[in-house]
N, CA, C and O atoms as a Tinker XYZ file with bonds, in Angstrom:
   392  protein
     1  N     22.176000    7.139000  -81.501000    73     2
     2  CA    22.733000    7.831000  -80.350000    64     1     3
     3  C     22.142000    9.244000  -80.300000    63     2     4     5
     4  O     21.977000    9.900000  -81.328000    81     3
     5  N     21.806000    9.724000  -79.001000    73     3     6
     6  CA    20.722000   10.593000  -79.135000    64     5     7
     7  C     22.319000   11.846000  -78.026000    63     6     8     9
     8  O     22.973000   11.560000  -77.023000    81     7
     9  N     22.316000   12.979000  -78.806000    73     7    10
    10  CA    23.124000   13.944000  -78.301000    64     9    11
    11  C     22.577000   15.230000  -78.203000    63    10    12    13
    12  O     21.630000   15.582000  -78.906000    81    11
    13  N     23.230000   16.107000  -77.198000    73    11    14
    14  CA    22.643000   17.444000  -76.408000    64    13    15
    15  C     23.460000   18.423000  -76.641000    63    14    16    17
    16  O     24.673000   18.279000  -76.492000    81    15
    17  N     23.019000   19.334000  -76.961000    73    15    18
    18  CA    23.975000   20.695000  -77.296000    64    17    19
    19  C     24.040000   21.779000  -75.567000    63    18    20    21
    20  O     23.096000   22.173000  -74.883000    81    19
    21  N     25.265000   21.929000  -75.398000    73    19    22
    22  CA    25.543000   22.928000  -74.442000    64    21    23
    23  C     26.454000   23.883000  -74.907000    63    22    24    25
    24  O     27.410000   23.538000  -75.602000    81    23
    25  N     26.194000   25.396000  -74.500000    73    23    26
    26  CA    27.188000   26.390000  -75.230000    64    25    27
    27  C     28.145000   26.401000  -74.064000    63    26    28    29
    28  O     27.960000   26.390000  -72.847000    81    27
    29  N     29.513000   26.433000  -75.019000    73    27    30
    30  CA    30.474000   25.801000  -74.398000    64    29    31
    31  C     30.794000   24.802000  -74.222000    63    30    32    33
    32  O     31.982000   24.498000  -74.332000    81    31
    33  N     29.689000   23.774000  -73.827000    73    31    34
    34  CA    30.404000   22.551000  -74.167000    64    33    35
    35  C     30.127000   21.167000  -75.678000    63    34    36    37
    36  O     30.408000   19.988000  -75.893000    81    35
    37  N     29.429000   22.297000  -76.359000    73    35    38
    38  CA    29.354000   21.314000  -77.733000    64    37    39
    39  C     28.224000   20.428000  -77.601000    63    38    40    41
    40  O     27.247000   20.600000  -76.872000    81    39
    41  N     28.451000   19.470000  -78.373000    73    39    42
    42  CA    27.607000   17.827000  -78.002000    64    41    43
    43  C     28.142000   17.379000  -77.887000    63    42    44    45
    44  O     29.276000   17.310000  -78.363000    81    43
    45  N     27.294000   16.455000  -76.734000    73    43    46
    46  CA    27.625000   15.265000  -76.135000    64    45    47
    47  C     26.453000   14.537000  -75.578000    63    46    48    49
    48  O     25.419000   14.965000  -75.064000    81    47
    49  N     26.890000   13.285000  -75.817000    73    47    50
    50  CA    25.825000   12.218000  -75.057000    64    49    51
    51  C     25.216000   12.510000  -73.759000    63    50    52    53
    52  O     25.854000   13.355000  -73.131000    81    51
    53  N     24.348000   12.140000  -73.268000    73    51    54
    54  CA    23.441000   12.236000  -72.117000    64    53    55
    55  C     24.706000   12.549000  -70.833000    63    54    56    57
    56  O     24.934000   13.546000  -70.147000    81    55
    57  N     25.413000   11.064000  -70.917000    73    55    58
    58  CA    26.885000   10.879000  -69.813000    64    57    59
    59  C     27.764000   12.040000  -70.005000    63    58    60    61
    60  O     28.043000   12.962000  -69.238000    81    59
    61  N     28.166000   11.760000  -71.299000    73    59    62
    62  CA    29.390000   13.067000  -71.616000    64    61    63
    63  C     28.447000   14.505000  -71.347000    63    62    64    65
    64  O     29.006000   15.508000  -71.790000    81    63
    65  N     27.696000   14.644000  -70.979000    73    63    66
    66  CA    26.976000   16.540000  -70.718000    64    65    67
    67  C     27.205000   16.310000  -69.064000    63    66    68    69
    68  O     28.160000   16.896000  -68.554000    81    67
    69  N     26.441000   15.562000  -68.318000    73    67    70
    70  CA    26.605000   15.131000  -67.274000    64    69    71
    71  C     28.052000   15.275000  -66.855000    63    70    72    73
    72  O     28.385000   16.341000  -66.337000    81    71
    73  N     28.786000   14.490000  -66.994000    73    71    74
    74  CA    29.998000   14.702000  -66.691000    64    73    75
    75  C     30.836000   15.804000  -67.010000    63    74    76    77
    76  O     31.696000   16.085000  -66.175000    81    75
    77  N     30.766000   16.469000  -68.017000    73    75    78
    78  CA    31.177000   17.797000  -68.475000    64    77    79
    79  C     30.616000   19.246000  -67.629000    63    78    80    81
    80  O     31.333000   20.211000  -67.366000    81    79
    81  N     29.193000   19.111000  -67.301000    73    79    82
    82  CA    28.493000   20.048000  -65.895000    64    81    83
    83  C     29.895000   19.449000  -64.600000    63    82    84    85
    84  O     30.760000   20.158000  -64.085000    81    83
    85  N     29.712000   18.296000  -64.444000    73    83    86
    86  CA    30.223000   17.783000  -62.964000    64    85    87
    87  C     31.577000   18.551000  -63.010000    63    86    88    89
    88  O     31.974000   18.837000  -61.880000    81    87
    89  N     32.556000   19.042000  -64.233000    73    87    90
    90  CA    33.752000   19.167000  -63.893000    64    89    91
    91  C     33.577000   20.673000  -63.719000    63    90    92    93
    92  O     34.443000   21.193000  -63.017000    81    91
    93  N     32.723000   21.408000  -64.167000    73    91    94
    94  CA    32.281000   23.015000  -63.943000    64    93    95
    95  C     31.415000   23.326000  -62.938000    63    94    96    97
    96  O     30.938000   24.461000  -62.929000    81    95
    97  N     31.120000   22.554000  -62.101000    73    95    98
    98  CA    30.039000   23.112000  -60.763000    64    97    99
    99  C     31.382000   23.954000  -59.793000    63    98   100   101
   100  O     32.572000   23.872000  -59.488000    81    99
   101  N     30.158000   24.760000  -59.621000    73    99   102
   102  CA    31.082000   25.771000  -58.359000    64   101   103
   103  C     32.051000   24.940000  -57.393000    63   102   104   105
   104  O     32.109000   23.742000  -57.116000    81   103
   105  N     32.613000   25.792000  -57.089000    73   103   106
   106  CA    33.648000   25.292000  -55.994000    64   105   107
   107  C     32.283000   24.896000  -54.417000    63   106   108   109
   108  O     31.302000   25.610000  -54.210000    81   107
   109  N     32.612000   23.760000  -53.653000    73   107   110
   110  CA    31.750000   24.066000  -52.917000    64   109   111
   111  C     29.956000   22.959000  -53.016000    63   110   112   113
   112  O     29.107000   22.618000  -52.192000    81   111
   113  N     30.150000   22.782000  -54.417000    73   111   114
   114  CA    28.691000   22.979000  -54.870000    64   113   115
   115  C     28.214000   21.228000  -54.210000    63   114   116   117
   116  O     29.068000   20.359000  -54.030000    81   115
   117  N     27.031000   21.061000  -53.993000    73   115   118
   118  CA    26.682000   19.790000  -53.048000    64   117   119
   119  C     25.906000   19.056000  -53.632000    63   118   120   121
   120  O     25.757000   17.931000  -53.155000    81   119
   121  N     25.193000   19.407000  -54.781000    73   119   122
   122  CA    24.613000   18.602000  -55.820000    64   121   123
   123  C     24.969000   18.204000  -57.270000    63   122   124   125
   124  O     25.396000   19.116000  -57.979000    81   123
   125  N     24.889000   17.349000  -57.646000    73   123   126
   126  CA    25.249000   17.208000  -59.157000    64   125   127
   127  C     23.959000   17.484000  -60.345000    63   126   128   129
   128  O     22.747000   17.642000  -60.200000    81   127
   129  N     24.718000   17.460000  -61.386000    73   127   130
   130  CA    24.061000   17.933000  -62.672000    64   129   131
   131  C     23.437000   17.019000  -62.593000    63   130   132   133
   132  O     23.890000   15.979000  -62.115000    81   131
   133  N     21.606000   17.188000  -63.257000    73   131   134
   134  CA    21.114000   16.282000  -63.966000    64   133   135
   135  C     20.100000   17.306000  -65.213000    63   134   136   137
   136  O     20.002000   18.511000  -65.448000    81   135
   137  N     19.520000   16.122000  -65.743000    73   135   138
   138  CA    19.168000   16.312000  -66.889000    64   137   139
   139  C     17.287000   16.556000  -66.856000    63   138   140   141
   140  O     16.458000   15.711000  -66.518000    81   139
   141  N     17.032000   17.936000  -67.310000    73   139   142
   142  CA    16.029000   18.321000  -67.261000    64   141   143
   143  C     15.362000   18.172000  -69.263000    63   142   144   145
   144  O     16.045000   18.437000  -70.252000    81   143
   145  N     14.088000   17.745000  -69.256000    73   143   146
   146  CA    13.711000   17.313000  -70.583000    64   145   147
   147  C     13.110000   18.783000  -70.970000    63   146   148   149
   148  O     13.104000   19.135000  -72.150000    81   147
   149  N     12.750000   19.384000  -70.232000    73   147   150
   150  CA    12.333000   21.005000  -71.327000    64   149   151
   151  C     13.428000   21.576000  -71.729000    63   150   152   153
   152  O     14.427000   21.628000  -71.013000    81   151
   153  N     13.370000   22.080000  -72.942000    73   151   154
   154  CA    14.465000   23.223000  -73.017000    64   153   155
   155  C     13.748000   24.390000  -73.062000    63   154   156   157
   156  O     12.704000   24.571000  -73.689000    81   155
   157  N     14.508000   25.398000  -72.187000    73   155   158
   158  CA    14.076000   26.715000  -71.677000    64   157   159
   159  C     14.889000   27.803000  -72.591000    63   158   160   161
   160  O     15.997000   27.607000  -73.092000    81   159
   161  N     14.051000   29.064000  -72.708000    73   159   162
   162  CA    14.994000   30.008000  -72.689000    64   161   163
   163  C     15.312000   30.966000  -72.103000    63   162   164   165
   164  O     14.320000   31.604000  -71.751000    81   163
   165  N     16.655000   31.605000  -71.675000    73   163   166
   166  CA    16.584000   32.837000  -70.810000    64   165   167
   167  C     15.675000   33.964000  -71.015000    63   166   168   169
   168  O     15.219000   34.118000  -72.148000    81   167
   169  N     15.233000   35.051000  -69.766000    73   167   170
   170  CA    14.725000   35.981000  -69.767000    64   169   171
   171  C     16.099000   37.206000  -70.341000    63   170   172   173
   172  O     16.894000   37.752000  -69.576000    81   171
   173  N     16.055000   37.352000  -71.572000    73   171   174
   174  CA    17.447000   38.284000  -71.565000    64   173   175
   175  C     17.082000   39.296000  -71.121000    63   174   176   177
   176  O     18.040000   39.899000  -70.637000    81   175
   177  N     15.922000   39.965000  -71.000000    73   175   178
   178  CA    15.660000   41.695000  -71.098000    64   177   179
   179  C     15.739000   41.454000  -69.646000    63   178   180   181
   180  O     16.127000   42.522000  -69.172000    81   179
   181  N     15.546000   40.479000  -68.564000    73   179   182
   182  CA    15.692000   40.102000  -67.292000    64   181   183
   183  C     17.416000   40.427000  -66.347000    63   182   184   185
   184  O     17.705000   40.988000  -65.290000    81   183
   185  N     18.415000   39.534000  -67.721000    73   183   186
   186  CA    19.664000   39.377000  -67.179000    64   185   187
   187  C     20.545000   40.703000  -68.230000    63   186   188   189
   188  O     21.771000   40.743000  -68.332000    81   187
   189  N     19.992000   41.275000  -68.630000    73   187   190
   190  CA    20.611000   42.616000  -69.422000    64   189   191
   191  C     20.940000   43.525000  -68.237000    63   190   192   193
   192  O     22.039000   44.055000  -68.076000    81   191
   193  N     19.970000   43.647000  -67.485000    73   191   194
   194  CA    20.568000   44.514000  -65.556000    64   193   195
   195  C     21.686000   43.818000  -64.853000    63   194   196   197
   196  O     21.959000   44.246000  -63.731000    81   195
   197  N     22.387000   42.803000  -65.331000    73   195   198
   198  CA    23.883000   42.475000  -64.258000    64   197   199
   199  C     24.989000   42.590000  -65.297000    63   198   200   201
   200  O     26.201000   42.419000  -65.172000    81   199
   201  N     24.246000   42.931000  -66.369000    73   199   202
   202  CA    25.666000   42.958000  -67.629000    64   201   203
   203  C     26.499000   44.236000  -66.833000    63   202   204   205
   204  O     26.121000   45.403000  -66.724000    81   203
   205  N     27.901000   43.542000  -66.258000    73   203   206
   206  CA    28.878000   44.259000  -66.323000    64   205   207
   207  C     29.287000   44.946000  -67.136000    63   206   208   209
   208  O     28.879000   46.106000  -67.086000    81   207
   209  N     30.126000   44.634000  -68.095000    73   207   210
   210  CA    29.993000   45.990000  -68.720000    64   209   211
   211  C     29.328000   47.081000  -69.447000    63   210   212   213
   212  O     29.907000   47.784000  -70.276000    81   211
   213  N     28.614000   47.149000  -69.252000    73   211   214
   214  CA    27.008000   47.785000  -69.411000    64   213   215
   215  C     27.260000   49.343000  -69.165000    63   214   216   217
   216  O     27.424000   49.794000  -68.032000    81   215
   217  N     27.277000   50.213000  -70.442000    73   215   218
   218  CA    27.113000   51.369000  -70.199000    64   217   219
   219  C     25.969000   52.255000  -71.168000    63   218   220   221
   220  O     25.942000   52.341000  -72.396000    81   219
   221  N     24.886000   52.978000  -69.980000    73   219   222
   222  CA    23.970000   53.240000  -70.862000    64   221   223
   223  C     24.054000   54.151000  -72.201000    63   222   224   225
   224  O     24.390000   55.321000  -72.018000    81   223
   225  N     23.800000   53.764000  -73.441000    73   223   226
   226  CA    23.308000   54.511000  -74.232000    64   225   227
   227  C     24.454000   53.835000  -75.296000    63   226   228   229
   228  O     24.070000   53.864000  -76.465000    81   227
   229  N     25.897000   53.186000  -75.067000    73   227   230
   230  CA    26.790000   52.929000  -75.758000    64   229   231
   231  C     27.147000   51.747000  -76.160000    63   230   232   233
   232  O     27.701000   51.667000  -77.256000    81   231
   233  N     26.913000   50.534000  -75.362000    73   231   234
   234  CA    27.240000   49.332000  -75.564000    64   233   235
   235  C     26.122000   49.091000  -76.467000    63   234   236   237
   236  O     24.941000   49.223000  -76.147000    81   235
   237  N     26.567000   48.718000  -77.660000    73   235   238
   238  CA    25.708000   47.924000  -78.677000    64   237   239
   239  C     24.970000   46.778000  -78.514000    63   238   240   241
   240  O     25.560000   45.807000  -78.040000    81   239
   241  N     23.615000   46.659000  -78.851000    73   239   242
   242  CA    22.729000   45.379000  -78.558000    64   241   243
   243  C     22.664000   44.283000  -79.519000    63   242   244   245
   244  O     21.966000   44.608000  -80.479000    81   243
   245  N     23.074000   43.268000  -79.597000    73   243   246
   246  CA    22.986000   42.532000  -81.144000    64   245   247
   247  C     22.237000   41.518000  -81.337000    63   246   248   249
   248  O     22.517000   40.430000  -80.834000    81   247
   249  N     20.927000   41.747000  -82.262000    73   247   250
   250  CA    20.034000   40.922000  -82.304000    64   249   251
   251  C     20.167000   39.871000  -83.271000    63   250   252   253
   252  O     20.715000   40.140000  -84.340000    81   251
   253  N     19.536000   38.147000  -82.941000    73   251   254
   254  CA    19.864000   37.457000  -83.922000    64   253   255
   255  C     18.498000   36.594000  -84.236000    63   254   256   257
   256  O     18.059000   35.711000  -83.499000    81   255
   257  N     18.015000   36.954000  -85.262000    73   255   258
   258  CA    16.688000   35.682000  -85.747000    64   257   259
   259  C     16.795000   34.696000  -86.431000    63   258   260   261
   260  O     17.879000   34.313000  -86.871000    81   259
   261  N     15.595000   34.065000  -86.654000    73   259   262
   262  CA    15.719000   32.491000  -86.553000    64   261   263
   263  C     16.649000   31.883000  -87.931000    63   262   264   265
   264  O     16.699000   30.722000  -88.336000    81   263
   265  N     17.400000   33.194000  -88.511000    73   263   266
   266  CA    17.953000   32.318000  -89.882000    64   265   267
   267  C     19.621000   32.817000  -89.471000    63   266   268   269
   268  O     20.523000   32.865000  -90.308000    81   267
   269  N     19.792000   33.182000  -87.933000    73   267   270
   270  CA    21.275000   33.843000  -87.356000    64   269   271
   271  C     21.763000   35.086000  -87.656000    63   270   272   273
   272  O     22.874000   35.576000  -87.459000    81   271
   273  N     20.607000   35.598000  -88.246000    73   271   274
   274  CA    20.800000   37.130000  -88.896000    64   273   275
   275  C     21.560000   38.329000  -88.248000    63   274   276   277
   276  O     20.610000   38.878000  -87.688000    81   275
   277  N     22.214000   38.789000  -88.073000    73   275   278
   278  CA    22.749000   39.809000  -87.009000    64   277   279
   279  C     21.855000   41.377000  -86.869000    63   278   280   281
   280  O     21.117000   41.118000  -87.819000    81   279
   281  N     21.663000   41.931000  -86.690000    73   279   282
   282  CA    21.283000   43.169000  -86.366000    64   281   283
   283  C     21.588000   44.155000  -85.264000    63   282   284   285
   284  O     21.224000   43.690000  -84.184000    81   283
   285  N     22.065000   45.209000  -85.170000    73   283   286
   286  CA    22.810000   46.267000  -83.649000    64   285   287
   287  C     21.947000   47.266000  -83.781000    63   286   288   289
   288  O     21.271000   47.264000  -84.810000    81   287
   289  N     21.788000   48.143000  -82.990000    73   287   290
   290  CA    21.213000   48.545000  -82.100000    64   289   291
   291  C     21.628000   49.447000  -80.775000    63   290   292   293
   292  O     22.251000   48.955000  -79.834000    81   291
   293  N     21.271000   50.609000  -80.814000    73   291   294
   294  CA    21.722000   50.992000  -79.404000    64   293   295
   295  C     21.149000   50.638000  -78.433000    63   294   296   297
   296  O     20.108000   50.012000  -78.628000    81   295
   297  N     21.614000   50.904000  -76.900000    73   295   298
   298  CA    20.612000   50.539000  -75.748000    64   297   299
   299  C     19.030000   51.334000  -75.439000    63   298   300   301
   300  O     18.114000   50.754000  -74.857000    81   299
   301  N     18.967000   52.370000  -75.816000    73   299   302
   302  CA    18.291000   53.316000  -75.996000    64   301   303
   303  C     16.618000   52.777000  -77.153000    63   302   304   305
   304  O     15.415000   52.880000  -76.914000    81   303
   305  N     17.231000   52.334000  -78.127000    73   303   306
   306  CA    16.284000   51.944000  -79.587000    64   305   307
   307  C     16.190000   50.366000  -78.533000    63   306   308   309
   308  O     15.031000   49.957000  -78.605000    81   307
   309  N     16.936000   49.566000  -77.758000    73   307   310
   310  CA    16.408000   48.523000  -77.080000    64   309   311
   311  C     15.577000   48.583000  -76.145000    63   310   312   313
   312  O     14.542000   47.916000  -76.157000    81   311
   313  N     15.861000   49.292000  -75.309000    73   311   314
   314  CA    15.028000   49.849000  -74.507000    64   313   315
   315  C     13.302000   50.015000  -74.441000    63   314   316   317
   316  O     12.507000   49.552000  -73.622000    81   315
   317  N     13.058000   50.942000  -75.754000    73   315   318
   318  CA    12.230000   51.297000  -75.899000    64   317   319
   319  C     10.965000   50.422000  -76.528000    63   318   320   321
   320  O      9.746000   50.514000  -76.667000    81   319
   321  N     12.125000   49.458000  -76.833000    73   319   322
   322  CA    11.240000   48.180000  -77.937000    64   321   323
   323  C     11.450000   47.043000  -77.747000    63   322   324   325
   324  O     11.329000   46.171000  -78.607000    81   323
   325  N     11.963000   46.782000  -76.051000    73   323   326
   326  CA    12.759000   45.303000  -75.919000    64   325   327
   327  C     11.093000   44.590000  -76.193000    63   326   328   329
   328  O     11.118000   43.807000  -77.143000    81   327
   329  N      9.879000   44.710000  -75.622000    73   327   330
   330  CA     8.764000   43.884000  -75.344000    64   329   331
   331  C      8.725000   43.107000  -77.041000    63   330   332   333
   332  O      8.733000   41.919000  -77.361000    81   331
   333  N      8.688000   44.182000  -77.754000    73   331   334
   334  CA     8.965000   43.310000  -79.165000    64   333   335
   335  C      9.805000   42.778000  -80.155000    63   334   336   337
   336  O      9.646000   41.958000  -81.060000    81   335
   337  N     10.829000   43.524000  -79.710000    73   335   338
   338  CA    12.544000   42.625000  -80.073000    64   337   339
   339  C     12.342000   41.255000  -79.625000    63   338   340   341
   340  O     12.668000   40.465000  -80.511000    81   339
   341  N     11.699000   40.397000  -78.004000    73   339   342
   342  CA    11.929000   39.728000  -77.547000    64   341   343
   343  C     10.642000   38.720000  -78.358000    63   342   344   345
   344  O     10.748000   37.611000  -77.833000    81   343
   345  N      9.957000   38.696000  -78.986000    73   343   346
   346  CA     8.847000   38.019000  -79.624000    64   345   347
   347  C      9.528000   37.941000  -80.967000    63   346   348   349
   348  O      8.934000   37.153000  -81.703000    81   347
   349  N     11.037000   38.744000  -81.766000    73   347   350
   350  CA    10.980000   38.256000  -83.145000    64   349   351
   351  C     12.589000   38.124000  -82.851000    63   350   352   353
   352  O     13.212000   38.066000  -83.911000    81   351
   353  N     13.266000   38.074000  -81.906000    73   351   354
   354  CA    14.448000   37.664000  -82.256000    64   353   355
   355  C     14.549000   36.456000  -81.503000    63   354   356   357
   356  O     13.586000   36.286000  -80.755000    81   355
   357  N     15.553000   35.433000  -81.466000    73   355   358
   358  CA    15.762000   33.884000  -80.899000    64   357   359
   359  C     17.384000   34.822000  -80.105000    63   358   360   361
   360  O     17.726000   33.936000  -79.322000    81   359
   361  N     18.092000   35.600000  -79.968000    73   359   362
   362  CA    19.489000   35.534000  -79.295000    64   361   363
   363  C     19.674000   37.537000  -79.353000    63   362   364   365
   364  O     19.776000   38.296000  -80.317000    81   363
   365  N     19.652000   37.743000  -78.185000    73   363   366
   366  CA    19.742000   39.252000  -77.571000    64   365   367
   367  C     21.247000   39.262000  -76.998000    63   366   368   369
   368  O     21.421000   38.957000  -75.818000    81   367
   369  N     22.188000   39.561000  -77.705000    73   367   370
   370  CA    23.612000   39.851000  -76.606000    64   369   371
   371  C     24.134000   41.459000  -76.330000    63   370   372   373
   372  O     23.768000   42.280000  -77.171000    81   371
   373  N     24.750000   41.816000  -75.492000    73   371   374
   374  CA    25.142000   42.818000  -75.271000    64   373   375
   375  C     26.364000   42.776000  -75.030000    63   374   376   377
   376  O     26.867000   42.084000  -74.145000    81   375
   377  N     27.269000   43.887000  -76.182000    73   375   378
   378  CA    28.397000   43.650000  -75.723000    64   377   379
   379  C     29.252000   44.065000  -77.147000    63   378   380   381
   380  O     28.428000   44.536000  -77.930000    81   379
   381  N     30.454000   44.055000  -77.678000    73   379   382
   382  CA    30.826000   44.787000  -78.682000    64   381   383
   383  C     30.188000   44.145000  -80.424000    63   382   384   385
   384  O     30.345000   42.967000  -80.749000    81   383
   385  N     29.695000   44.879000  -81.075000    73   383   386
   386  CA    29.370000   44.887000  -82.706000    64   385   387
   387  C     30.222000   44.204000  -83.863000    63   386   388   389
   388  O     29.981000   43.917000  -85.036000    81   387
   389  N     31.540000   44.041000  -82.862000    73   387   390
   390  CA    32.387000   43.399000  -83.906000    64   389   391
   391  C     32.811000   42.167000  -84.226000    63   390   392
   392  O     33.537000   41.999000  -85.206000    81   391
């Protein structure tokens, strides 16, 4: 049995992911989930500009590499070095250190 990881929704079989998208689509929404064979990763240094709570110089950046390592950071020391933060870390979040 071949299973898919979604954050938030765990694993689940091909059906069970499918159906688990179908019960979270927008209100409204006119297409259903399907199943794409690449796995992608986000542009974080891209979606770091809609972080709500986002205040410059204070919200801590927390970097994680490929063995889940943690590392923080101000926005400022990110800033200046996201082009190569983004080549050695696998998970960029913003948001509290603790």
């Amino acid at each position: 049995m071949v299973l898919f990881f979604g954050h938030g929704l765990g694993f689940r079989t091909v059906e069970g992911m499918i159906e688990a998208l179908a019960l979270r689509r927008r209100p409204g929404a006119t297409r259903m989930p399907y199943l794409m064979l690449p796995a992608t990763r986000p542009g974080f240094s891209y979606l770091y500009q809609f972080s709500s709570n986002r205040k410059e110089g204070t919200t801590p950046i927390m970097l994680f590499d490929d063995t889940l390592q943690r590392s923080t950071m101000s926005t400022d020391e990110y800033e200046e070095n996201h082009e190569e933060l983004l080549k050695n870390f696998i998970t960029i979040r913003i948001g509290n250190s603790s």
